[in-house]
C-alpha positions in Angstrom: 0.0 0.0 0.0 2.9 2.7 0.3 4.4 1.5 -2.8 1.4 2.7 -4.4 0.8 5.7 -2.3 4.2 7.0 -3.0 3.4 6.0 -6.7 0.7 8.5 -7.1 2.9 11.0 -5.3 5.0 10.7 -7.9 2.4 10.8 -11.0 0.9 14.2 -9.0 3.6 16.1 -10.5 4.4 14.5 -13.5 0.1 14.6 -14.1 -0.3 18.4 -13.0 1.8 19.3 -15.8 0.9 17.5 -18.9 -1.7 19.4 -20.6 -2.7 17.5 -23.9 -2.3 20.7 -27.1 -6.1 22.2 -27.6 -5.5 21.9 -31.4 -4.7 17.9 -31.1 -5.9 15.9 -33.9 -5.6 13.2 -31.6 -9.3 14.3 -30.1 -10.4 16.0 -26.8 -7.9 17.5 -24.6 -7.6 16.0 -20.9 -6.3 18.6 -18.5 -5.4 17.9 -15.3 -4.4 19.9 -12.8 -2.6 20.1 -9.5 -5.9 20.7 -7.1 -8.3 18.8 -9.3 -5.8 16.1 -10.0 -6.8 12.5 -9.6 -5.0 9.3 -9.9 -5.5 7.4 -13.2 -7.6 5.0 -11.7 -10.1 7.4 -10.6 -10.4 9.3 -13.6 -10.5 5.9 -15.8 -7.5 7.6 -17.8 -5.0 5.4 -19.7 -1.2 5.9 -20.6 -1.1 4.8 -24.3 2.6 3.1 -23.9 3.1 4.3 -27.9 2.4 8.1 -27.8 2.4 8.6 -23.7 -0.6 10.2 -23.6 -3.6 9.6 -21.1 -7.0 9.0 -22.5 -10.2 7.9 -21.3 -10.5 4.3 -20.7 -13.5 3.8 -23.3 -13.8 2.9 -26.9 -14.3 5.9 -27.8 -10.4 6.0 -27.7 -9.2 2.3 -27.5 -10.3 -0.2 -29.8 -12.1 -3.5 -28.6 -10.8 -6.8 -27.8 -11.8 -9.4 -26.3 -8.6 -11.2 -25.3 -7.9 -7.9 -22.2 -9.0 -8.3 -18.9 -11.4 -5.2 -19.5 -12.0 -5.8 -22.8 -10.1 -2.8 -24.8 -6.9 -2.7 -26.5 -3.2 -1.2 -24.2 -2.7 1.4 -27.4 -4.9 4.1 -28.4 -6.8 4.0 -32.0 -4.7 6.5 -33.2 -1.3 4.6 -32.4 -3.2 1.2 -33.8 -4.0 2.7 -36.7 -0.5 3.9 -37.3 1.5 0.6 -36.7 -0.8 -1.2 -38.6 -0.3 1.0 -41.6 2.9 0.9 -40.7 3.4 -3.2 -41.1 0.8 -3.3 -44.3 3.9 -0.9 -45.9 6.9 -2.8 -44.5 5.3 -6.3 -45.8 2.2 -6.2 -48.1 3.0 -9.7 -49.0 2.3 -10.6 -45.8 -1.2 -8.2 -45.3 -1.9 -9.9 -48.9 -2.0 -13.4 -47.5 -3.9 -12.4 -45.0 -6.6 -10.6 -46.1 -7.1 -13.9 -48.5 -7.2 -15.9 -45.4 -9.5 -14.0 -44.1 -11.5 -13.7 -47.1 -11.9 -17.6 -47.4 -12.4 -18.1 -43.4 -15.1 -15.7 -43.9 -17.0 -17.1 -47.6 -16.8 -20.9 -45.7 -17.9 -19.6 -42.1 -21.2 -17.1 -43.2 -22.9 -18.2 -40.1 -20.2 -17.2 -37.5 -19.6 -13.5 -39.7 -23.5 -12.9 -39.4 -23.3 -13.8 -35.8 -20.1 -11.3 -35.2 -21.7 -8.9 -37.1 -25.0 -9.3 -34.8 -22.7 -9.0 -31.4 -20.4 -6.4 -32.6 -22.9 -3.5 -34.1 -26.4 -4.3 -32.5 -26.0 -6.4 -29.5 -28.1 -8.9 -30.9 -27.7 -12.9 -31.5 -29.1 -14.8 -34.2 -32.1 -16.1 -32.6 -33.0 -13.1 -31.4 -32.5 -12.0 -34.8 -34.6 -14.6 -36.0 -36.9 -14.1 -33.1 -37.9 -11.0 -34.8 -38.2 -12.3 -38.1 -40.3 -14.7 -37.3 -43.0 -11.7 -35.5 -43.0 -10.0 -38.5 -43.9 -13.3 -40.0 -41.1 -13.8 -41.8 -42.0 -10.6 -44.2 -39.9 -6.7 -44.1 -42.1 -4.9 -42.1 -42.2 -1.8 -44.1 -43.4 -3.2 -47.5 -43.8 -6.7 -46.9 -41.7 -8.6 -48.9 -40.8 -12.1 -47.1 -36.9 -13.0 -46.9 -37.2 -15.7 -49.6 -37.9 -13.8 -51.9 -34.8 -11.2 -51.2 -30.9 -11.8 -51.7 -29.6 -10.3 -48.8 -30.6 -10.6 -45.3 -32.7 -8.1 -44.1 -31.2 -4.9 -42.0 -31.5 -4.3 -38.7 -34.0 -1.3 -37.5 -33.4 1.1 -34.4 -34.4 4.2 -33.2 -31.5 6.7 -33.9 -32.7 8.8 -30.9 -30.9 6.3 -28.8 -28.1 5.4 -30.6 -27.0 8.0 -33.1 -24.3 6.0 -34.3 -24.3 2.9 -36.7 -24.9 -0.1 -34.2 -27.3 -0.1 -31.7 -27.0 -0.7 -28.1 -29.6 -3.5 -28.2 -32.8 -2.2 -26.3 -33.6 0.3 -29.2 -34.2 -2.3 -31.9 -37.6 -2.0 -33.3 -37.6 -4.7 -36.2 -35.9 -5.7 -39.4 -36.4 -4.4 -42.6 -35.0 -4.9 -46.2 -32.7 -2.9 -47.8 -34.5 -1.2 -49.6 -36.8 0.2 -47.0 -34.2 0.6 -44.6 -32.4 3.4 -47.2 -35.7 5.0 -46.9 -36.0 5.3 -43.5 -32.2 6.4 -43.2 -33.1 9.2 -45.8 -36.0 10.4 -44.0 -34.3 11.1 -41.2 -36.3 8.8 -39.7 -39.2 11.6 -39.7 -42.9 10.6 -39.9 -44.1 13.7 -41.2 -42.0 13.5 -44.5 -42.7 9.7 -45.4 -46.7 10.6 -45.2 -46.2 13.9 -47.1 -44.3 11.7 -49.9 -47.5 9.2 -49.6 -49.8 12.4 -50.5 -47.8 13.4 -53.1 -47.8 10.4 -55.1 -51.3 9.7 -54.3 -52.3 13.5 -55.8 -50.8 12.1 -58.9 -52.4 9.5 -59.8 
C-alpha cells in the first residue's frame, strides 16, 4: 500500500503538468491539474505506452478486444492505426495473404460472420434476430416482402434517438427491414411527417 501511495505522489507532478495541445488531432484534450488532479484510476484515464498520452479508458479512444481483462486494446486507435499501416507498408506480402485468409475463413464460415456482425454492431444474437423475423412473419415490415424472396438478409432497424451512431445498443431495436426500406427510412431522417407527405404526393398524382 505505500508503494502505491508514493506512486501517485510521484504521478501528482508528472500529471499536474501535462496538458494534452487544444489543437490535437488526436481528439479532446484531458487537462489535469494540480488541485483537481486524480490518480489514473479514478479518472479511468489510460497511458497509451506508444504516444504517452492519457485518455479515457473507453472505446471511444481504444479499440475492442476481447482477449484484455477489461476488454479494450493497451494502445490508443490512433497509435493502432498507425503501426498497422505501418506493417501493411513494411510487408504487403504478408497483409496480402492475409486478407485472403480471411476472405476464405469468412465465404466458408457465413454463419459465425453474421453472428459477429449481430454482437459487434447491435447487441443482438441470431435467434434473437430470427426471433424477430419470425414476428414480423417472416416478411420486411415496411413493404412486406418475405426473406425468400430477397438476396440479402434483411437490415437491422433502431431508433437513432438512442443510438445515433451505426450499431445499436440493443434495447432500441424496433424490427428488421429490407434494404430497400431501410435506405428510406435512413433518408428520412427517420421523420414521420416526410414519409406521409411523400404518400400524399404520389397519391395527388395518380
Amino acid at each position: 500500500m505505500e508503494n502505491v501511495k508514493a506512486f501517485l505522489a510521484g504521478e501528482r507532478e508528472i500529471h499536474s503538468r501535462r496538458v494534452l495541445n487544444r489543437n490535437s488531432h488526436h481528439g479532446p484534450r484531458i487537462d489535469i491539474g494540480p488541485m483537481e488532479f486524480r490518480s489514473s484510476w479514478e479518472a479511468n484515464l489510460w497511458l497509451c505506452p506508444n504516444c504517452k498520452r492519457y485518455l479515457s479508458r473507453t472505446s471511444e479512444f481504444f479499440y475492442r478486444n476481447k482477449n484484455s481483462p477489461d476488454g479494450l486494446n493497451s494502445v490508443c486507435k490512433k497509435c493502432k492505426v498507425k503501426s498497422t499501416s505501418m506493417a501493411r507498408k513494411n510487408n504487403p506480402e504478408r497483409y496480402r495473404r492475409s486478407k485472403e485468409y480471411a476472405l476464405a475463413w469468412n465465404r466458408a464460415h457465413p454463419e459465425n460472420v453474421f453472428r459477429n456482425y449481430l454482437k459487434s454492431k447491435y447487441n443482438l444474437t441470431p435467434e434473437g434476430y430470427q426471433s424477430i423475423l419470425e414476428k414480423q412473419g417472416g416478411s420486411c415490415a415496411g413493404c412486406g416482402r418475405n426473406q425468400s424472396k430477397l438476396a440479402k438478409k434483411m437490415a437491422v432497424d433502431h431508433d437513432h434517438r438512442c443510438c445515433k451512431k451505426a450499431g445499436s445498443c440493443g434495447k432500441c431495436i424496433r424490427g428488421v427491414l429490407c434494404d430497400n426500406c431501410n435506405q428510406i427510412l435512413g433518408r428520412a431522417n427517420d421523420d414521420p411527417s416526410i414519409l406521409r407527405n411523400l404518400a400524399s404526393y404520389l397519391e395527388s398524382k395518380r
